[in-house]
N, C-alpha and C positions, 0 to 999 in steps of 0.2 A: 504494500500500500504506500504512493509514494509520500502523500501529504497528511500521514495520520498524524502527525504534531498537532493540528487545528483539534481535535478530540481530547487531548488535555485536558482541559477544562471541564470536560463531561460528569467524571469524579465528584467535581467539587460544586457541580450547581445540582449535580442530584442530593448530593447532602445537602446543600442548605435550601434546595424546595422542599425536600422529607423534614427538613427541621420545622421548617415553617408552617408548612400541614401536621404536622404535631402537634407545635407551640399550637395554634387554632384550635384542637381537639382537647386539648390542656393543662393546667396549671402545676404540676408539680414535675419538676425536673426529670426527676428518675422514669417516669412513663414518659415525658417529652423525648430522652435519648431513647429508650429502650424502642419506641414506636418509631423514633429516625433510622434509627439502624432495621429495623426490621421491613419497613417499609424503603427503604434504600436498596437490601438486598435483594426484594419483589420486587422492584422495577429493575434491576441489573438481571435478574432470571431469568423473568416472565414477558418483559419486554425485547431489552437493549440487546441480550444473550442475542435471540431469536431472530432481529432485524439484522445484525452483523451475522448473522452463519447464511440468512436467504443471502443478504447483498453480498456477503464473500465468492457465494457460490454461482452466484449468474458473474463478476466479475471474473474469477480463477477458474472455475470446471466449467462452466457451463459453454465460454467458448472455445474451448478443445474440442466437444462435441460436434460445433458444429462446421 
């Protein structure tokens, strides 16, 4: 991938939107992080995992095929 530097940043704004839809849900610290992080690693799984392995794959295999 030649320009994957520009996704850097990816890490660090899904932490602090998971923070922020936390902090919103509420008020005591210890659920604020525990719900960041848990919700961080459901959008890196569930999402992010998934759109990088299709777009990997029409990029790298998909035109060998054809």
């Amino acid at each position: 991938m030649p320009n994957a530097q520009i996704y850097w940043h990816l890490p660090i704004l899904l932490l602090l939107v998971s923070l922020v839809y936390s902090a919103v849900r509420s008020d005591d610290w210890r659920q604020i992080l525990t719900a960041t992080w848990r919700w961080a690693l459901y959008m890196v799984l569930m999402f992010l995992a998934p759109v990088f392995l299709i777009l990997w794959f029409f990029s790298e295999i998909a035109p060998r095929w054809w």
